[in-house]
C-alpha positions as CSV (number, residue, x, y, z in Angstrom):
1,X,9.6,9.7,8.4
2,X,6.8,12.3,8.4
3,X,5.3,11.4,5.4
4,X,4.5,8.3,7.1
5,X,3.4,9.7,10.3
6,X,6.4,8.8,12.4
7,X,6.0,5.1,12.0
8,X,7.8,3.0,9.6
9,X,5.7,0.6,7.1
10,X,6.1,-3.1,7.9
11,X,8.6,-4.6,5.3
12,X,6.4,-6.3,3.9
13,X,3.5,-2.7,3.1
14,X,7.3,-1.4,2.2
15,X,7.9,-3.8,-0.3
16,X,4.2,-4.0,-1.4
17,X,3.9,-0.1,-2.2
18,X,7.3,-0.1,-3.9
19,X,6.3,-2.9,-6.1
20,X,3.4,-1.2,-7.0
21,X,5.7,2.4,-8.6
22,X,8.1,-0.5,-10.8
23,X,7.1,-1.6,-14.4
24,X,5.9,-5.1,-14.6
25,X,9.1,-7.3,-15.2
26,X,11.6,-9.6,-13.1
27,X,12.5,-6.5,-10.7
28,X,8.8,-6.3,-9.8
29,X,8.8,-10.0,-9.7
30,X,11.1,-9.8,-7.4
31,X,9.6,-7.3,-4.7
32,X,6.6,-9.4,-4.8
33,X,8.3,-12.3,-4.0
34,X,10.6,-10.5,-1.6
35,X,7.2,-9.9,1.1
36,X,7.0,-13.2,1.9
37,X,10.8,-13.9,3.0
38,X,12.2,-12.7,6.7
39,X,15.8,-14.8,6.8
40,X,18.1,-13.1,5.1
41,X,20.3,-15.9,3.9
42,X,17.4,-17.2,2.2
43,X,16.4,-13.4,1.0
44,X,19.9,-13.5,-0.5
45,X,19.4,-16.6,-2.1
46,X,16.2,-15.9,-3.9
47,X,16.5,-12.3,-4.9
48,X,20.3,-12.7,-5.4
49,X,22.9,-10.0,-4.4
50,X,24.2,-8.3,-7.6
51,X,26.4,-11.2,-8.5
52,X,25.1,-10.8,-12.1
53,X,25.5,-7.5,-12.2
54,X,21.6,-6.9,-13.2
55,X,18.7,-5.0,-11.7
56,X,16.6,-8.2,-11.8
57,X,20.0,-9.6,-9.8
58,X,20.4,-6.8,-7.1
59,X,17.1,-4.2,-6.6
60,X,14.8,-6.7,-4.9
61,X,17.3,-7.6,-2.5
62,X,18.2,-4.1,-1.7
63,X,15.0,-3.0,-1.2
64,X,14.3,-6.2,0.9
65,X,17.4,-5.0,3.1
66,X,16.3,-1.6,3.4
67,X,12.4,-2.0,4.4
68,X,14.0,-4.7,7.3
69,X,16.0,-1.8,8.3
70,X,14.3,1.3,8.0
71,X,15.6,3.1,10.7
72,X,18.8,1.2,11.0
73,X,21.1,2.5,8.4
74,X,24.5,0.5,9.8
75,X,22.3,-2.8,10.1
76,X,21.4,-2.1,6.3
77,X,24.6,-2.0,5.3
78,X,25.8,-4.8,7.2
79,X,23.2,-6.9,6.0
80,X,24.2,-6.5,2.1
81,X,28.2,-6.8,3.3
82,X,27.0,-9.9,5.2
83,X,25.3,-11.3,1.8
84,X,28.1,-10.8,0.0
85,X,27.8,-10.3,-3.9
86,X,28.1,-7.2,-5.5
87,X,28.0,-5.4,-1.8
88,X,28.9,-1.8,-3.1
89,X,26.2,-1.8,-5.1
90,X,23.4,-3.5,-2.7
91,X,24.8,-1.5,-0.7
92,X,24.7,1.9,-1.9
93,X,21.3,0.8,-2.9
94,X,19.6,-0.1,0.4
95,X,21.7,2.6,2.0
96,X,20.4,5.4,-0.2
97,X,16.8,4.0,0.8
98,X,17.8,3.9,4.5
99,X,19.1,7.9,4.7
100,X,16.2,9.2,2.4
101,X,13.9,8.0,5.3
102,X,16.3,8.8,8.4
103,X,18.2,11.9,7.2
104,X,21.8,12.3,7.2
105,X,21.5,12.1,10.6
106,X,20.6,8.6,10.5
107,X,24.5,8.1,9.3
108,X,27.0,7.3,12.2
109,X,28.9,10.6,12.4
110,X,32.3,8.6,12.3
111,X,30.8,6.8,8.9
112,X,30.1,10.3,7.3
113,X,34.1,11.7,8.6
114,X,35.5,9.1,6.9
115,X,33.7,9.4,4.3
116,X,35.4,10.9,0.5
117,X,35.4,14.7,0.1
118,X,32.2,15.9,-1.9
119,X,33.2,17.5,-5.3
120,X,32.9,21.0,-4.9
121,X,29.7,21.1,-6.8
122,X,27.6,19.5,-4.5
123,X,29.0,21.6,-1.5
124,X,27.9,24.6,-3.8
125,X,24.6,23.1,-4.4
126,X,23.7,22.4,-0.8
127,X,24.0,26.5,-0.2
128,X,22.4,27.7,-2.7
């Protein structure tokens, strides 16, 4: 959040600058396309939802999800469940986006309890 001043970029300056770091192809194609759509039914329809189990089939949407939900890390979430497709995947995706700009603490504490144990490494990582 600081490195955008506090303020979260409007989906569609989200989608716009993350276009702009992918190699031209049908993912970029994608995020491009993505600015212009606000329903999510119809988001889910035109980017698809991982269904085909391709990055052209599953990143756009993801990131779609994620720069509507910014700050929202359960909505994201929901949002790709809601979809349906390949959810774990969107998902994880749009997820990961979500707690990179919230923190951990952007995660409901119950989500994070019931949440798998780390492997060890990772705790070992973290205090080091």
């Amino acid at each position: 959040a600081a490195r955008l001043g506090g303020h979260p970029p409007e989906p569609a300056q989200f989608l716009a600058a993350v276009a702009g770091w992918v190699a031209p192809g049908h993912v970029q194609d994608g995020l491009w396309r993505a600015q212009r759509l606000t329903d999510p039914a119809e988001a889910a329809y035109e980017l698809g939802t991982g269904s085909r189990s391709t990055a052209q089939d599953s990143v756009p949407f993801a990131v779609w999800v994620a720069a509507r939900h910014l700050g929202d890390y359960p909505a994201a979430v929901t949002a790709c469940v809601t979809a349906g497709g390949d959810v774990d995947t969107t998902a994880a995706m749009a997820g990961g986006i979500v707690a990179a700009y919230t923190g951990a603490q952007g995660i409901p504490a119950a989500w994070l309890a019931a949440r798998e144990e780390l492997p060890d490494w990772v705790t070992a990582s973290r205090e080091a």
